[in-house]
C-alpha positions in Angstrom: 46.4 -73.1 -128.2 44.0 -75.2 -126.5 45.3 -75.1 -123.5 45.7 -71.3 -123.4 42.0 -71.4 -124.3 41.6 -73.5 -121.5 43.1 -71.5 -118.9 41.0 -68.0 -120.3 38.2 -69.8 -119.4 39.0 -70.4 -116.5 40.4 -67.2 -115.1 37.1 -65.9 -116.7 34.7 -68.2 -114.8 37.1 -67.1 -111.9 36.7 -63.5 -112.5 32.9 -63.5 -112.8 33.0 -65.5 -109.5 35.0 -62.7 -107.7 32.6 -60.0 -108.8 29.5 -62.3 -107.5 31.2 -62.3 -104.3 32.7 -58.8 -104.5 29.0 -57.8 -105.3 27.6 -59.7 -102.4 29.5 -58.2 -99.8 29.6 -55.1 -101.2 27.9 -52.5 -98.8 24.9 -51.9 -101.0 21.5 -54.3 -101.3 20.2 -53.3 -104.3 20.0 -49.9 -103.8 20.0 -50.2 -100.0 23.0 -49.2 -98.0 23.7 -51.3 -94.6 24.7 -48.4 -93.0 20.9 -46.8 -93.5 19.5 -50.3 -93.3 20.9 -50.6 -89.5 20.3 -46.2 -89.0 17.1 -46.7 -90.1 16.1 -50.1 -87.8 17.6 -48.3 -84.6 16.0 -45.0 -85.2 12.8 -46.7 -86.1 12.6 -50.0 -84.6 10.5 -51.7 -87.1 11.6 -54.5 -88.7 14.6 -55.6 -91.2 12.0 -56.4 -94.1 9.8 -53.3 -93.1 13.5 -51.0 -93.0 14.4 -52.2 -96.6 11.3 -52.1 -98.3 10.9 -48.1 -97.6 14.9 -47.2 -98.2 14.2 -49.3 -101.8 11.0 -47.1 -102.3 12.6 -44.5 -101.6 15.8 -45.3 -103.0 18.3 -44.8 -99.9 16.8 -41.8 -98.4 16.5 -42.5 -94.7 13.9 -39.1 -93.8 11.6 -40.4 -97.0 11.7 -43.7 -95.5 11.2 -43.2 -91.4 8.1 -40.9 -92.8 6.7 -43.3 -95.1 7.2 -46.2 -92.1 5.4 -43.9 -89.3 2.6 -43.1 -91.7 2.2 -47.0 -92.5 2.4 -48.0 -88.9 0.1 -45.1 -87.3 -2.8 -46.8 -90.7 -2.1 -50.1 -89.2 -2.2 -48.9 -85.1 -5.7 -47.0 -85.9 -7.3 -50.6 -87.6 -5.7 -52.5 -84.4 -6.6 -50.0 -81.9 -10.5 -50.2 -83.7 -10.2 -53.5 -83.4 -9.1 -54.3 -80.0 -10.6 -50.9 -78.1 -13.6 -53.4 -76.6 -10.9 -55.7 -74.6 -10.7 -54.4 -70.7 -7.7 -52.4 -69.2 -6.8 -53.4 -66.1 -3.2 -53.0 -66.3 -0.9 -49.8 -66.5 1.3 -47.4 -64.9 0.3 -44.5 -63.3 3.2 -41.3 -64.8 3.5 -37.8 -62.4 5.5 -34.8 -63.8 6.5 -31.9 -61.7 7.8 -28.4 -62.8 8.3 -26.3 -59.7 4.7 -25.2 -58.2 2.7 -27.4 -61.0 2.1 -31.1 -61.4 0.4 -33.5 -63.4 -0.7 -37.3 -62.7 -1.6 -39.3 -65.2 -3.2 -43.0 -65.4 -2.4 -45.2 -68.8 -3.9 -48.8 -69.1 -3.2 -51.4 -71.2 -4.6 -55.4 -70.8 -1.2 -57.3 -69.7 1.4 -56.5 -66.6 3.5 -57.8 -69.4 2.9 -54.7 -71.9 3.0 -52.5 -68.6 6.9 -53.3 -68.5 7.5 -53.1 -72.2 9.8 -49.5 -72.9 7.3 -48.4 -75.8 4.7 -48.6 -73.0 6.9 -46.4 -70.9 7.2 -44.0 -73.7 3.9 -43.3 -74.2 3.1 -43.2 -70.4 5.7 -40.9 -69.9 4.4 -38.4 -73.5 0.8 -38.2 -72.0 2.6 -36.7 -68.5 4.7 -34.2 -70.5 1.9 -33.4 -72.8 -0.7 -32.6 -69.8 1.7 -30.6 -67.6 2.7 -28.6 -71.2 -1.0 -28.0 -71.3 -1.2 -26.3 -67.5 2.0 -24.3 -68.5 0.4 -22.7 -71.5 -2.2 -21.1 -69.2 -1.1 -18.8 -67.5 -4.0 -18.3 -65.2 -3.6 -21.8 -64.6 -0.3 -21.6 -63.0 -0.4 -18.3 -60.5 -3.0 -19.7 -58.3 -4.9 -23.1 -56.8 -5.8 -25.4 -59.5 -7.3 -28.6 -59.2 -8.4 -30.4 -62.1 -9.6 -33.9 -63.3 -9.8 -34.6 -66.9 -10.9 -37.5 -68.8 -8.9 -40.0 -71.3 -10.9 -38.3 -73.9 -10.3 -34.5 -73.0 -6.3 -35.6 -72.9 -6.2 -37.6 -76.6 -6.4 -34.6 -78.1 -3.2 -33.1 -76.7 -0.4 -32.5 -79.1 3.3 -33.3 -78.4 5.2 -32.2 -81.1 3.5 -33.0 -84.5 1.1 -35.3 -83.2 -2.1 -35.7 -80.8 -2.0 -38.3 -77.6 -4.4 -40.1 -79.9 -2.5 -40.8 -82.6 0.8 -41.9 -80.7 -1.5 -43.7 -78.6 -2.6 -46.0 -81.5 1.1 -46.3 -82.6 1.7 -48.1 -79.8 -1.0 -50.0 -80.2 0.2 -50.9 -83.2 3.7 -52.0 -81.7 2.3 -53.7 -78.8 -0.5 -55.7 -79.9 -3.1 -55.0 -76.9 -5.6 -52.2 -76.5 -4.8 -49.4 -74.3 -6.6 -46.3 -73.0 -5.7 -43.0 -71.4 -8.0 -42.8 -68.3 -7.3 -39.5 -66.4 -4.9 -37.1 -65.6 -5.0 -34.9 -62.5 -3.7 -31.0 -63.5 -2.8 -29.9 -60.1 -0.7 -26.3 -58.9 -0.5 -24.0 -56.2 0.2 -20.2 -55.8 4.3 -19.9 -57.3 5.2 -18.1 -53.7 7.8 -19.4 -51.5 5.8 -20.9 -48.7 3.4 -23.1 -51.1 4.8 -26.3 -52.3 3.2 -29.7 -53.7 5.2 -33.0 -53.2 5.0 -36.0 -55.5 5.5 -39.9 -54.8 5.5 -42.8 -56.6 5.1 -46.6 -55.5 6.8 -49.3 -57.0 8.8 -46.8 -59.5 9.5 -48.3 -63.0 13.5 -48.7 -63.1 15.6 -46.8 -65.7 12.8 -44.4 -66.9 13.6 -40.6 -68.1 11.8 -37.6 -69.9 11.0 -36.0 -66.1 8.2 -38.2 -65.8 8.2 -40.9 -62.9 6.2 -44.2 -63.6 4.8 -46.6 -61.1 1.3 -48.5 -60.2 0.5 -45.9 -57.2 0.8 -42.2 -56.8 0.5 -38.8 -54.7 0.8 -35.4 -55.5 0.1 -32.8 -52.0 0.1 -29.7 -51.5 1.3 -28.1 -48.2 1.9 -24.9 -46.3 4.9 -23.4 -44.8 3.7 -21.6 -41.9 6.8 -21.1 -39.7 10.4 -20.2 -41.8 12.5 -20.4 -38.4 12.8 -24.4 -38.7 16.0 -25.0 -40.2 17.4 -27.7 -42.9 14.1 -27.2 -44.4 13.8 -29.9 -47.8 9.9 -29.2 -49.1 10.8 -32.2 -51.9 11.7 -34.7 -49.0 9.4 -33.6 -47.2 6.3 -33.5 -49.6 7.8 -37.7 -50.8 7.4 -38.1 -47.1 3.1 -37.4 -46.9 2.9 -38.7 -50.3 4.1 -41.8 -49.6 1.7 -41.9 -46.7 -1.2 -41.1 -48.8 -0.6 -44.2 -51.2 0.3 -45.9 -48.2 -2.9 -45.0 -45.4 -5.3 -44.3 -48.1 -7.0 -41.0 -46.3 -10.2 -40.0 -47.8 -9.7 -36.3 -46.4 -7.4 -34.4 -44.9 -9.5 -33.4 -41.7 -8.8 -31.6 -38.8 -5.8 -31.3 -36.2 -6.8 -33.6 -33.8 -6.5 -30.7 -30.9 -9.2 -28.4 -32.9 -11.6 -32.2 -32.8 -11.3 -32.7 -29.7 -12.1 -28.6 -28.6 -15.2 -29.0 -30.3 -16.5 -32.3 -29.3 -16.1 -31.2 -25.1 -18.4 -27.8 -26.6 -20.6 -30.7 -27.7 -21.0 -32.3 -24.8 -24.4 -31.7 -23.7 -25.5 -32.0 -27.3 -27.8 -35.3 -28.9 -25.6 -38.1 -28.7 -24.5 -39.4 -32.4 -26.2 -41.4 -34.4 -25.3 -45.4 -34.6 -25.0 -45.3 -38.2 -22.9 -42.1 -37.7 -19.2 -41.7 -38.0 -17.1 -42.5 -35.0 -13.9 -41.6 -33.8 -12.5 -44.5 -34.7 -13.9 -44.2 -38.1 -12.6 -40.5 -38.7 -8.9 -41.7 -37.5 -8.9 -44.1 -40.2 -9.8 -41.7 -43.0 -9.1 -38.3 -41.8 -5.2 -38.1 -42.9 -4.6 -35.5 -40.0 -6.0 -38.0 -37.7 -3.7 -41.1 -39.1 -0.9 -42.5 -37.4 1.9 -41.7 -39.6 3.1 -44.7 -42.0 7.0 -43.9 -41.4 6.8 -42.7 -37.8 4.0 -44.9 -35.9 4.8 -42.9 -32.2 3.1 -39.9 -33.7 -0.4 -39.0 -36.0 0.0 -36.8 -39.1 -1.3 -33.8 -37.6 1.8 -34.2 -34.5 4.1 -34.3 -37.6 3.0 -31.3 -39.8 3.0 -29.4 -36.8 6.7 -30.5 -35.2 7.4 -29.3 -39.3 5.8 -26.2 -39.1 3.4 -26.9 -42.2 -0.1 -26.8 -42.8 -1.3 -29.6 -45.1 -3.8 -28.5 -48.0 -4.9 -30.8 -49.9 -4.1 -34.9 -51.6 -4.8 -36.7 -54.7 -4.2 -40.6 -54.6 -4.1 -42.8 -58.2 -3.9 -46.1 -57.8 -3.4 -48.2 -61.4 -6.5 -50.0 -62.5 -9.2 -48.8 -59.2 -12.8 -48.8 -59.3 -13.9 -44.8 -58.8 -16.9 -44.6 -57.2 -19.9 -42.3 -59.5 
C-alpha cells in the first residue's frame, strides 16, 4: 500500500511537471499568440516588450494593437521631435519623383550620415516625394502648362499621405531614429503634357535598393527641354534628359544662357560700343556659369549648346539640389 502510494505521487508530481512544460511551450503567452507576437513585430517593427504589452491589452487582436502602438509612438516622436528640433541638419538625402510631364524634388535632413542610410529614413524621404507630386496632380491647372514652384518645409508638413500629414510621420521617425529632422524644400516642377516637352531627372550618388518611384541621393536635377526637330531618329527624351541632369549636378550652371553663336552675333554688333566694365562679367566668367556656354561633362570635345543642337533640342530651363547647401537670401 505504501509503495502504491508512493508511485501516485510520483506519477502525479510527473504529471504536473508535463503540463508546466506542455504549458510553456504551448503557442500562447498569457493570452499572447507567437504567431501575432512575430506578425505584429514585423508589420510594426517596435519592439518584443512593446509588441506584447499591446496584444495583452488588447487581448490578441493584432489591428487593436498596431493602432494602439502607432498612437503611442507618434506621443512619444512629437515630445522627441520638440525636444531635439534646435540640433542643426546638415545631413540628408535629396528624393525626385517623376510622372510623365510632372516632377517633384524634395530635400529631407536629418543630423547624422549615419541616420541618412537608415531605411526608416528612406521611407520618409521617399513619402514627402510621393506626397508633393500627389499635390501637383490634384491641380489640374498645375499640370497642363509651365510650373515652377519652390515651397518651404513648412508649406509641405501639412501634406497628407493616406491618413496622416508629412508632420506627423515626420515625427514618427523621429521617434524611431532618435535625431531631429526637417523637411527643407521641395521643387513642384511640369511642363505643357505635348509630345515635344519633356523634363529629365538625375540623381548623384543614388541610395541602393530604394522603391515607392522615388529616387534618393545627396545631389539632384530635374530639366526641362524642347524637341524642336522630330526627323532625328532613336530619339530617348529619359536618357537624354539623365544626360543634362547629370551635367547640371556635375557643372553647377547658374543659367542656362545663350547659344554661343547668338553671343558671339551680338558682341561683333557691339563692337564700337563702351568697352565693359572691370568688375563686369567676362567671357570667361559666362562660360563657367551659362550651361549653354559649358563644356559638356560627358563629352569635353563639344559645349552644351554644340550638343543640344547635334540633338535637335532647345533647353528650357534647370533646378539643381544639393543636400545640406547654403541658399543664398
Amino acid at each position: 500500500m505504501w509503495v502504491f502510494r508512493t508511485i501516485g505521487v510520483a506519477r502525479c508530481s510527473a504529471g504536473v511537471s508535463s503540463l508546466a512544460r506542455c504549458l510553456h511551450t504551448c503557442p500562447v503567452l498569457e493570452g499572447v499568440t507567437k504567431a501575432n507576437l512575430s506578425k505584429l513585430r514585423k508589420k510594426t517593427g517596435f519592439t518584443f516588450v512593446n509588441c506584447k504589452k499591446a496584444l495583452e491589452k488588447f487581448e490578441n487582436d493584432l489591428e487593436q494593437a498596431e493602432k494602439w502602438l502607432k498612437e503611442q509612438a507618434q506621443k512619444e516622436g512629437w515630445a522627441k521631435a520638440t525636444k531635439l528640433q534646435d540640433r542643426q541638419t546638415a545631413q540628408g538625402l535629396v528624393g525626385v519623383a517623376q510622372e510623365g510631364t510632372m516632377a517633384t524634388m524634395v530635400e529631407v535632413n536629418c543630423e547624422t550620415d549615419f541616420v541618412a542610410r537608415n531605411p526608416k529614413f528612406h521611407q520618409l524621404v521617399t513619402q514627402v516625394a510621393i506626397a508633393t507630386l500627389a499635390d501637383v496632380k490634384a491641380h489640374p491647372q498645375w499640370t497642363l502648362g509651365w510650373l515652377k514652384a519652390l515651397h518651404t518645409g513648412d508649406e509641405l508638413k501639412q501634406l497628407q499621405i493616406g491618413d496622416t500629414t508629412l508632420a506627423d510621420l515626420t515625427a514618427l521617425t523621429i521617434g524611431n531614429v532618435g535625431e531631429n529632422i526637417q523637411i527643407r524644400r521641395a521643387m513642384y516642377y511640369s511642363v505643357p503634357p505635348i509630345p515635344t516637352k519633356h523634363i529629365g531627372v538625375y540623381v548623384h550618388a543614388p541610395v541602393a535598393g530604394t522603391t515607392g518611384g522615388c529616387a534618393l541621393g545627396k545631389y539632384g536635377a530635374l530639366v526641362a527641354f524642347r524637341r524642336k526637330n522630330t526627323e532625328f531618329q532613336n530619339f530617348n527624351a529619359a536618357e537624354l534628359g539623365r544626360r543634362l541632369g547629370q551635367h547640371v549636378v556635375g557643372m553647377n550652371p547658374l543659367t542656362v544662357g545663350e547659344m554661343p553663336e547668338i553671343r558671339e552675333e551680338e558682341e561683333k554688333k557691339d563692337e564700337d560700343g563702351d568697352k565693359r566694365d572691370e568688375e563686369g562679367s567676362t567671357d570667361s566668367d559666362e562660360n563657367e556659369t551659362q550651361m549653354l556656354r559649358q563644356t559638356f561633362l560627358l563629352d569635353p570635345t563639344m559645349s552644351v549648346g554644340e550638343m543640344v543642337r547635334q540633338q535637335g533640342i532647345e533647353l528650357l530651363d534647370f533646378v539643381r539640389f544639393e543636400c545640406g547647401e547654403v541658399q543664398e537670401s
